[in-house]
N, C-alpha and C positions, 0 to 999 in steps of 0.2 A: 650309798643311800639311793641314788636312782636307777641300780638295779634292783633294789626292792619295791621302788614304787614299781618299776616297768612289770615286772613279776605278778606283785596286786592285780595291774592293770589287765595284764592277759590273763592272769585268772577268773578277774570278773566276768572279762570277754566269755571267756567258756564255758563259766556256770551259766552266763547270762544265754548262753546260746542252748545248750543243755535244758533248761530252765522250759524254754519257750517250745522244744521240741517236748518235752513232758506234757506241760501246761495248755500246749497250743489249741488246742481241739476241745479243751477241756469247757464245758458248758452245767457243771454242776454251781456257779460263782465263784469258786476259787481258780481259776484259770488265769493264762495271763493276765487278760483286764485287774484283776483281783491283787496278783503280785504289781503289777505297774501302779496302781492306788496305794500301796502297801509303800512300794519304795519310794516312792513321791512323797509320801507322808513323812516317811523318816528320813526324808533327807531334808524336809523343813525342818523338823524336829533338830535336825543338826544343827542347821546354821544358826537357829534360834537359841541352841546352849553353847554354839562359839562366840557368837554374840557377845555372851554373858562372861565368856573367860576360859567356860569349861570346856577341856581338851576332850575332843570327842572325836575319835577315829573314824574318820566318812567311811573308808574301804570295811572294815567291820561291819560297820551299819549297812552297807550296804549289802554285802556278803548275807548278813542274817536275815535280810529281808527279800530276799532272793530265793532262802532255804527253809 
């Protein structure tokens, strides 16, 4: 199992680095500023349905808000 978390983990790293190389420069509003609002949000959105019981995959959530 925590070679799957490690995996996740450097994946995010990647996208997230990828991510900011695409987005970085980007001044149309979807640009980083844009995705960092984006995954901020859903990552309260998470803990606010773990909260509640429901199993909600943070590394997903993150992942799609990143993409």
């Amino acid at each position: 199992m925590k070679s799957i978390l490690k995996t996740s983990k450097i994946m995010i790293e990647q996208i997230t680095k990828e991510v900011y190389t695409l987005l970085g420069q980007d001044d149309t509003g979807h640009g980083i500023d844009h995705i960092k609002r984006v995954l901020k949000l859903s990552l309260q959105f998470t803990k606010q349905e773990q909260i509640k019981g429901i199993n909600v995959n943070e590394e997903i959530v993150t992942l799609i808000a990143l993409l």
